[in-house]
N, C-alpha and C positions, 0 to 999 in steps of 0.2 A: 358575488361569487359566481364563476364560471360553472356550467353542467361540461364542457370539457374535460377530460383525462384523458391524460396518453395512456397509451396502448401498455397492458401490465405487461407483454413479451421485450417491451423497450427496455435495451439495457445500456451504461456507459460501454462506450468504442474503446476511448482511447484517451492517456493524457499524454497532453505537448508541455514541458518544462521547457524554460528557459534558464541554461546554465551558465557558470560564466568559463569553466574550463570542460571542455568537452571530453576528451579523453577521459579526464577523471571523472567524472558522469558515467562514461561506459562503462568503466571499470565497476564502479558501485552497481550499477544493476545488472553487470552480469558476470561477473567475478562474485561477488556477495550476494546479490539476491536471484542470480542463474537463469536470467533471461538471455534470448539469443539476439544477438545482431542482426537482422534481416536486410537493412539498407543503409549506405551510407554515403552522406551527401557533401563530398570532400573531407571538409576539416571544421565545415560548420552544422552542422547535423547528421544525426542517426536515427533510426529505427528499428526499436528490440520488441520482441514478442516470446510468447508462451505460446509452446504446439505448433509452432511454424505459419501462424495468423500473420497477417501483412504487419501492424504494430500495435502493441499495445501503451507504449510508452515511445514518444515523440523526442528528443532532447534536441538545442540548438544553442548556438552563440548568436544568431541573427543580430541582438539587440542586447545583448547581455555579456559578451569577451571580456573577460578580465571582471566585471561587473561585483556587488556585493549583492549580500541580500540583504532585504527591507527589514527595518525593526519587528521586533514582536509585537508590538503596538499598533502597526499599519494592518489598512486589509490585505485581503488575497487569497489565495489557497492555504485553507490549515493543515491539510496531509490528504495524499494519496490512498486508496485503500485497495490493499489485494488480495483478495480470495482463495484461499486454499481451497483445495479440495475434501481434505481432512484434517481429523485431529494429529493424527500421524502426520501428517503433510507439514502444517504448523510447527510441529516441534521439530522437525527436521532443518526446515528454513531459519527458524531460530537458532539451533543451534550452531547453524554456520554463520549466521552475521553474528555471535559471540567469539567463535573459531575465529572472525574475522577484525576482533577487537573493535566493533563496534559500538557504542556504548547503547541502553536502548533508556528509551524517556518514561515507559510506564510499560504496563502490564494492567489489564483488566478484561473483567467479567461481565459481558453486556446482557447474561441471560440469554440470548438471541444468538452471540458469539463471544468468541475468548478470542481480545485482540494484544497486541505487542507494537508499542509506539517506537519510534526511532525518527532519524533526520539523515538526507542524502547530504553530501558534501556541500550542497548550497544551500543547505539547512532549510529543506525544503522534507515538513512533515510527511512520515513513511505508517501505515499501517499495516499489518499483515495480521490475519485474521480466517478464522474457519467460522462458518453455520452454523449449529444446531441444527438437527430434522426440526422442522417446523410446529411438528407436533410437543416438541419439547418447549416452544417458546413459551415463558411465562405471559399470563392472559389472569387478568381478573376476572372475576363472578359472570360479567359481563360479555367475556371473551376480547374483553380488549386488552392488546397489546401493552403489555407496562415493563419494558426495557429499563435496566437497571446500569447502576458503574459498581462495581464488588471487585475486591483484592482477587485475584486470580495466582493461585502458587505455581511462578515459574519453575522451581525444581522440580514439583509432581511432573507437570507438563514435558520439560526434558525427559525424563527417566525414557518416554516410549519415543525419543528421538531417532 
């Protein structure tokens, strides 16, 4: 075992998908989940962000045009995950990729955060998810960390959309 650790201010940049129709890619993150466009690199790549950041989400055909996605059985990335700000935040975004006939894969209560599963057009897992103040996270006797999966009631959550 390494005495190594990164640095706890180190956070993820950014993801790069590989999609197989681009347009439709854009469309889904920012039509539906209302990220901005910030670059665009012809007709084979984009770059969307939140806050007007360089990119948060990379999309390309480099190597995937026309392309499928991999079985559920293969490796790879399981989903995406993005950060709300709030609980209010959360339910708002949700209730537009519902407006938006999205269909969503689960719903759950991680103690830590209440997340919302879904899949982008290349069926490429989507998380969206809020916090808890930290103080709230559940911790055993110990003060250890003991994150949970619990049913989460999507229509409470609406109501404050």
């Amino acid at each position: 075992m390494t005495d190594y650790h990164i640095p706890p201010e180190t956070r993820v940049g950014h993801i790069h998908l590989k999609v197989s129709d681009l347009e439709r890619a854009i469309e889904f993150y920012s039509d539906v989940l209302g990220f901005e466009v910030m670059v665009r690199s012809g007709d084979s790549a984009a770059f969307l962000s939140a806050g007007g950041y360089h990119h948060h989400i990379g999309l390309n055909t480099w190597e995937s045009k026309g392309g499928t996605p991999p079985p559920r059985s293969s490796t790879g990335l399981f989903h995406s995950a993005f950060l709300l700000p709030s609980r209010p935040d959360l339910a708002r975004a949700v209730q537009r990729v519902l407006d938006k006939g999205i269909p969503l894969d689960g719903v759950a209560d991680h103690g830590v955060s209440e997340a919302i599963y879904l899949r982008d057009p290349d069926n490429n897992g989507v998380e969206l998810y809020w916090d808890r103040p930290t103080e709230e996270w559940p911790r055993d006797e110990n003060g250890k960390l003991t994150m949970y999966t619990r049913s989460l009631d999507l229509e409470e959550l609406l109501r404050i959309a």
